[in-house]
C-alpha angles and dihedrals in degrees: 000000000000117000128254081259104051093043088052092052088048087047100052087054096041084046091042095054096054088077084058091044090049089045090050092043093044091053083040107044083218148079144179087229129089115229081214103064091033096073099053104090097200097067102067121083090251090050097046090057089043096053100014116031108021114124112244087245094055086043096063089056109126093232089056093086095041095055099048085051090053094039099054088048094051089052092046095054100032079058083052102052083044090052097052084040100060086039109071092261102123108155099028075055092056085038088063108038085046125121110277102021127115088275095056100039083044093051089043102049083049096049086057098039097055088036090055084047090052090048103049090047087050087054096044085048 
């Protein structure tokens, strides 16, 4: 099983590539994914570790809670953007993914958060 440190470095590059996936849906009109299940954050690698895998010790962590939290919410409102995107909402869709706007804050603040996690377990090791 891979190890807290290697999940969160998985899940900063499967998180990162959504705002390429919502780009290319948003020029497109289309995706392959479904808003639907987008927005379930259980369902992903990183969320089924989360909810699923992830040992009671690393559990207790303090950024544990944090990171769910952030991650529910990525899912809700990356859902969101997809949704505006298939449907013929362009530009309320770029509205949405620009810098500056609750995405980006939102990516952002999770970046940090599991990147703060992945530092303070380097240091403890």
């Amino acid at each position: 099983m891979p190890s807290v440190e290697d999940q969160i470095t998985k899940a900063i590059g499967a998180h990162g590539q959504w705002k390429f996936r919502l780009v290319d849906a948003i020029g497109k009109g289309t995706s392959e994914f479904d808003p639907n299940n987008v927005q379930v954050d259980n369902k992903c690698e990183f969320g089924i570790w989360l909810h699923q895998e992830i040992s009671p010790v690393d559990k207790s962590n303090s950024h544990y809670r944090t990171v769910v939290a952030l991650h529910a919410k990525f899912h809700k409102l990356a859902a969101a953007i997809l949704r505006e995107a298939v449907n013929g909402q362009a530009d309320k869709a770029r509205k949405m993914i620009a810098p500056g706007s609750d995405y980006a804050q939102l990516s952002t603040e999770m970046t940090l958060t599991l990147m703060a996690w992945k530092k303070e377990l380097a240091l403890s090791a």
